[in-house]
N, CA and C atoms as a LAMMPS dump frame, in Angstrom:
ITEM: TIMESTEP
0
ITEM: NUMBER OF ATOMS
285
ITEM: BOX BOUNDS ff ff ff
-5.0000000000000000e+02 5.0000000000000000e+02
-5.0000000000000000e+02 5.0000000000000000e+02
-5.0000000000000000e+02 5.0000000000000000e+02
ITEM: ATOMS id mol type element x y z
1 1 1 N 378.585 270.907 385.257
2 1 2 C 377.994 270.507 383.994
3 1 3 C 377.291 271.703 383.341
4 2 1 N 376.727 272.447 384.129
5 2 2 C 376.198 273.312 383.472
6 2 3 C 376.945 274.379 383.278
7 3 1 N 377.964 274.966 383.655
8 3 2 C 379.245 275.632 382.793
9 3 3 C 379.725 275.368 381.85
10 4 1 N 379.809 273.692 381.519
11 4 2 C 380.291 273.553 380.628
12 4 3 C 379.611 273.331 379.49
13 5 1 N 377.744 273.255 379.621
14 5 2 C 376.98 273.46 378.619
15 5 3 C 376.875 274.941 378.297
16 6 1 N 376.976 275.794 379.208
17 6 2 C 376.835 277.004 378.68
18 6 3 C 378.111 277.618 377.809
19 7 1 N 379.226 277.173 378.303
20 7 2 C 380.291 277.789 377.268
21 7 3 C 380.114 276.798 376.249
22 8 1 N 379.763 275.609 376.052
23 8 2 C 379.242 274.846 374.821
24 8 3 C 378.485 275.492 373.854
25 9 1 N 377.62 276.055 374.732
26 9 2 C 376.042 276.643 374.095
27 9 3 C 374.88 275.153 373.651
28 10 1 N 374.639 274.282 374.071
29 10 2 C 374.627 273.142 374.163
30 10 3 C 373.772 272.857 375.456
31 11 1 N 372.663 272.091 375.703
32 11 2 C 371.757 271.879 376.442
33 11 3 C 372.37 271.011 377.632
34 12 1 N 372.109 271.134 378.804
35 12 2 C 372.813 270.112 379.943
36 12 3 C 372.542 268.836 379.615
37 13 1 N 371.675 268.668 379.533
38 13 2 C 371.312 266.972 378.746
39 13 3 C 372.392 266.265 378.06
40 14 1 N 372.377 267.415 376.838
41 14 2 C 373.649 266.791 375.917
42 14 3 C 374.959 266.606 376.639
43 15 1 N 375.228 267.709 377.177
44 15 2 C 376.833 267.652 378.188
45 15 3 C 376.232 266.073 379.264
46 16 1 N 375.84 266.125 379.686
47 16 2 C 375.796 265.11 380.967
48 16 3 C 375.53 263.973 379.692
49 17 1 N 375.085 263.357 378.625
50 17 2 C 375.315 262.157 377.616
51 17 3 C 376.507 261.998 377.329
52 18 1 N 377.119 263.247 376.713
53 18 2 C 378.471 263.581 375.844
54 18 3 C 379.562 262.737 377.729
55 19 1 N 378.968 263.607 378.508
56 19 2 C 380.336 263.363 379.903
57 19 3 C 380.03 261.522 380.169
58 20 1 N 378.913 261.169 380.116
59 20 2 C 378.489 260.031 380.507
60 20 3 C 379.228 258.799 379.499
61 21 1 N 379.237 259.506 378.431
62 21 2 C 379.94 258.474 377.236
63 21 3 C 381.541 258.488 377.614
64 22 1 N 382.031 259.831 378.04
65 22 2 C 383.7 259.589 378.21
66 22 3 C 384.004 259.343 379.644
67 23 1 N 383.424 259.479 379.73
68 23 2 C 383.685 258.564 381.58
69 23 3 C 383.547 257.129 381.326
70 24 1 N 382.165 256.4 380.384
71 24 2 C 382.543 254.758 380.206
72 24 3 C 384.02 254.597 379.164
73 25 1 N 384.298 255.491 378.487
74 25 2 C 385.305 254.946 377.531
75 25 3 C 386.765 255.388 378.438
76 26 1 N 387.005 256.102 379.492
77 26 2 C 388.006 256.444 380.356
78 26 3 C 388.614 257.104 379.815
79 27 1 N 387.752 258.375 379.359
80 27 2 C 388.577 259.293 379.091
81 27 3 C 388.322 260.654 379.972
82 28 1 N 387.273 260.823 381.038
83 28 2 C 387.124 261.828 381.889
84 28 3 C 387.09 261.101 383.291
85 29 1 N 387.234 261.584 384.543
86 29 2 C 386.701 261.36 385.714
87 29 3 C 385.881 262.177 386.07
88 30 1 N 384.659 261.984 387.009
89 30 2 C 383.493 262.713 387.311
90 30 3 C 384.021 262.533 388.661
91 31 1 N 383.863 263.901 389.733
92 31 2 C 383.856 263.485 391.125
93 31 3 C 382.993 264.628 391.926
94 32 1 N 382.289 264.593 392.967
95 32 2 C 381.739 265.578 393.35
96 32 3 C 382.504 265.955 394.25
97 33 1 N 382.6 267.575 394.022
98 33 2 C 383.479 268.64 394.904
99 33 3 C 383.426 268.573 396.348
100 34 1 N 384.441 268.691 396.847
101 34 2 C 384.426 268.856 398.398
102 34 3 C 383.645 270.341 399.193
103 35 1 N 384.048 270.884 398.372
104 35 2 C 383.34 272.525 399.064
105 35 3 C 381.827 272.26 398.532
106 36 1 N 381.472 271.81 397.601
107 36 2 C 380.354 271.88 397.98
108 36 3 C 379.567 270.509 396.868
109 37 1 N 379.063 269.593 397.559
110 37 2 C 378.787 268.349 396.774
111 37 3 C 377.939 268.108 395.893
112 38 1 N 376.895 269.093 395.7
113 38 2 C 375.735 269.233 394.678
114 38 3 C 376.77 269.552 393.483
115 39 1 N 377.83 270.136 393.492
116 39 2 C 378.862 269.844 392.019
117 39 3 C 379.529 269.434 391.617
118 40 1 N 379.36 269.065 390.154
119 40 2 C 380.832 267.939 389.613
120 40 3 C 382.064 268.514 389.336
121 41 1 N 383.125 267.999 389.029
122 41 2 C 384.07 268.276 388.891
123 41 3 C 384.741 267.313 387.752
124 42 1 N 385.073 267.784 386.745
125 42 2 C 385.694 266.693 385.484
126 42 3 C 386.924 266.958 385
127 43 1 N 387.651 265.723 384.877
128 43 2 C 389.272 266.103 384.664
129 43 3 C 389.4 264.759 383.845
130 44 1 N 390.523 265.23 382.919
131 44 2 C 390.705 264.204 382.055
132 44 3 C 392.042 262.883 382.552
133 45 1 N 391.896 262.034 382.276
134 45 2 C 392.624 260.955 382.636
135 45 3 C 393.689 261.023 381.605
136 46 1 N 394.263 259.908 381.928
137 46 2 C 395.673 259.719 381.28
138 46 3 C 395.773 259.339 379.672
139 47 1 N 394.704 258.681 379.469
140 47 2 C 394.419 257.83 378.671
141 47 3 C 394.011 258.888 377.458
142 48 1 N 393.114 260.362 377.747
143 48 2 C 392.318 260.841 377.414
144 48 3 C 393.769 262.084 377.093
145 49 1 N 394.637 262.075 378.16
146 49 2 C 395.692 262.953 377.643
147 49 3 C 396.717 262.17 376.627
148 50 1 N 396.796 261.659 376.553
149 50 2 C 397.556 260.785 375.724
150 50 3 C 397.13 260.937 374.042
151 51 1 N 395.851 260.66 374.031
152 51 2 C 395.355 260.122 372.401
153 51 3 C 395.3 261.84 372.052
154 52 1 N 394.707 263.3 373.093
155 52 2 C 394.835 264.639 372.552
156 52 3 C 396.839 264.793 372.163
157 53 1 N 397.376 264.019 372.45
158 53 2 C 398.725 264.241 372.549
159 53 3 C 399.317 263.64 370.762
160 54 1 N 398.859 262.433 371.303
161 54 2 C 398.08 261.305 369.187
162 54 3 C 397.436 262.655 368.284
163 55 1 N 397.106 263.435 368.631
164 55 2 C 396.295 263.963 367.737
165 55 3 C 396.857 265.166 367.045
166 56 1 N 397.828 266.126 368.506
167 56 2 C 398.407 267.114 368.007
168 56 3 C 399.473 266.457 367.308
169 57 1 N 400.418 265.689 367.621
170 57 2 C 401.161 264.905 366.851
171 57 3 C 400.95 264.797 365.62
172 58 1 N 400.033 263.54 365.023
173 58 2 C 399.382 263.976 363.8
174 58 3 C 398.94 265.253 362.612
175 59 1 N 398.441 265.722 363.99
176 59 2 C 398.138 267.063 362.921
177 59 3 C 399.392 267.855 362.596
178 60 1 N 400.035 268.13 363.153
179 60 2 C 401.551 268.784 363.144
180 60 3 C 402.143 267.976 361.998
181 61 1 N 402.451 266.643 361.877
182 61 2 C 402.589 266.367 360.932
183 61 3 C 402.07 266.714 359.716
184 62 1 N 400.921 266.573 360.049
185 62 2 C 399.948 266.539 358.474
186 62 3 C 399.836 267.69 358.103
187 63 1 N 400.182 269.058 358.997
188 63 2 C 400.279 270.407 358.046
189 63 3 C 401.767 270.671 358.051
190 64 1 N 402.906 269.97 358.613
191 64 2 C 404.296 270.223 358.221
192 64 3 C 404.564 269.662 356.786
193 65 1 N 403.389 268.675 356.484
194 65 2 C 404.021 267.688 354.913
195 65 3 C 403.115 269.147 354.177
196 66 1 N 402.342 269.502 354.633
197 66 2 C 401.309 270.017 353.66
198 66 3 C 401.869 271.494 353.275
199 67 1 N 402.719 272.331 354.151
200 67 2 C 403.174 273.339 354.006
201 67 3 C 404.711 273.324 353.466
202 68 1 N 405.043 272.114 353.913
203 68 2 C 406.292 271.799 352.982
204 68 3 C 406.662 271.564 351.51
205 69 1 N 404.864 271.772 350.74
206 69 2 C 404.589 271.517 349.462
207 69 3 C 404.361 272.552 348.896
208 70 1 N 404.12 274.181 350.107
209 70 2 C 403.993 275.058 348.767
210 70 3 C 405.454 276.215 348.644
211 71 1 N 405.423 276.688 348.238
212 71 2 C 406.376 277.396 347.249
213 71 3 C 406.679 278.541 348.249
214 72 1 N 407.646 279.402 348.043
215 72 2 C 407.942 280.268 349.215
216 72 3 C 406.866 281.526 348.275
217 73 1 N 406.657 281.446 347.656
218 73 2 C 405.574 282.65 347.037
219 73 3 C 404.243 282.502 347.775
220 74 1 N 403.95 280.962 347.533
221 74 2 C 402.672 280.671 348.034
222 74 3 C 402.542 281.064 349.983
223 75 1 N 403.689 280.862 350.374
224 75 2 C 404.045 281.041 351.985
225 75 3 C 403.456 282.791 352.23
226 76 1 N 404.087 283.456 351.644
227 76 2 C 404.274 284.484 351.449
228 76 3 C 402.672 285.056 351.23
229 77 1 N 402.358 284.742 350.364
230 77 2 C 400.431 285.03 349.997
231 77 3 C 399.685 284.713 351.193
232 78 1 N 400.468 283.221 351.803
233 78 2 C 399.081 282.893 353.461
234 78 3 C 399.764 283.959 354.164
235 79 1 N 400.53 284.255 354.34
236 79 2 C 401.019 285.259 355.787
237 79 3 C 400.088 286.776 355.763
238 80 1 N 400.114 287.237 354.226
239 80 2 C 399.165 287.903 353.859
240 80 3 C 398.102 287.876 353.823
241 81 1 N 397.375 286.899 353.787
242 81 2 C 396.007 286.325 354.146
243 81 3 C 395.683 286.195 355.746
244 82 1 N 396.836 286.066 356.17
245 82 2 C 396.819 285.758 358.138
246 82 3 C 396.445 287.109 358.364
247 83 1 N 397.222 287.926 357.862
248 83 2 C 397.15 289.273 358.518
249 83 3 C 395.548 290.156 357.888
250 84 1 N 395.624 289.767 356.78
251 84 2 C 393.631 290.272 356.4
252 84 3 C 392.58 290.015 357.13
253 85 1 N 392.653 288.67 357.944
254 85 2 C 391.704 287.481 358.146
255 85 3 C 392.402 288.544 359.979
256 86 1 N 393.105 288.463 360.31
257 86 2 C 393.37 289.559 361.738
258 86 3 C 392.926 290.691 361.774
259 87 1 N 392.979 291.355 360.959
260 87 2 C 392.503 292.378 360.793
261 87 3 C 390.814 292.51 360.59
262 88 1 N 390.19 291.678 360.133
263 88 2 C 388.635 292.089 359.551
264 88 3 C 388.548 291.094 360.868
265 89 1 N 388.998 290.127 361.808
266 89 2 C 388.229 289.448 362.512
267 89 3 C 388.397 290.274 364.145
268 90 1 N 389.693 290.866 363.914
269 90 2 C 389.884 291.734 365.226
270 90 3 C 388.84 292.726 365.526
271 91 1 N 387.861 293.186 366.867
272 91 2 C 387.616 294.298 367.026
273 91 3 C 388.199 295.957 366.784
274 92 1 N 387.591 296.327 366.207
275 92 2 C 388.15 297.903 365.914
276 92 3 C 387.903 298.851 366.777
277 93 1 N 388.708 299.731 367.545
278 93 2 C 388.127 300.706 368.207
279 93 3 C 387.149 301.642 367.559
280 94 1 N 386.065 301.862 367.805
281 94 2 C 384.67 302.814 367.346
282 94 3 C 385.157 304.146 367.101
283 95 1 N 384.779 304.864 366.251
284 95 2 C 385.581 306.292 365.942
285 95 3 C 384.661 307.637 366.535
């Protein structure tokens, strides 16, 4: 839990509410580790892989209709924008 508040950035409290809520709705399992039992261990269930599965689905859709609406000019301008937005967000080697 507390790994996963820290790559959260997010207080253990909140993670152990947030884990406590998807464990009643069955979407995580909580189990304590065999090597060593003072830790949890969380893995998502079936149920919980399924609806992330609903979702990429969806979204794939919803930017295939959405990119299927602009113009091959307009295509052409985001690819150019991909590569600006790579460039200013990439690290630069220091000179």
């Amino acid at each position: 839990m507390s790994e996963l508040a820290d790559c959260l950035h997010v207080s253990q409290p909140n993670v152990s509410r947030a884990v406590d809520e998807l464990v009643q709705k069955g979407y995580v399992i909580r189990e304590r580790m065999q090597t060593d039992r003072r830790k949890l261990e969380l893995s998502l269930t079936l149920a919980a892989e399924s609806l992330f599965a609903n979702i990429h689905k969806e979204l794939d859709n919803l930017l295939e209709k959405n990119f299927d609406s602009l113009s091959d000019n307009e295509i052409e301008k985001l690819f150019e924008a991909i590569e600006i937005l790579k460039k200013v967000t990439t690290p630069q080697p220091k000179e």
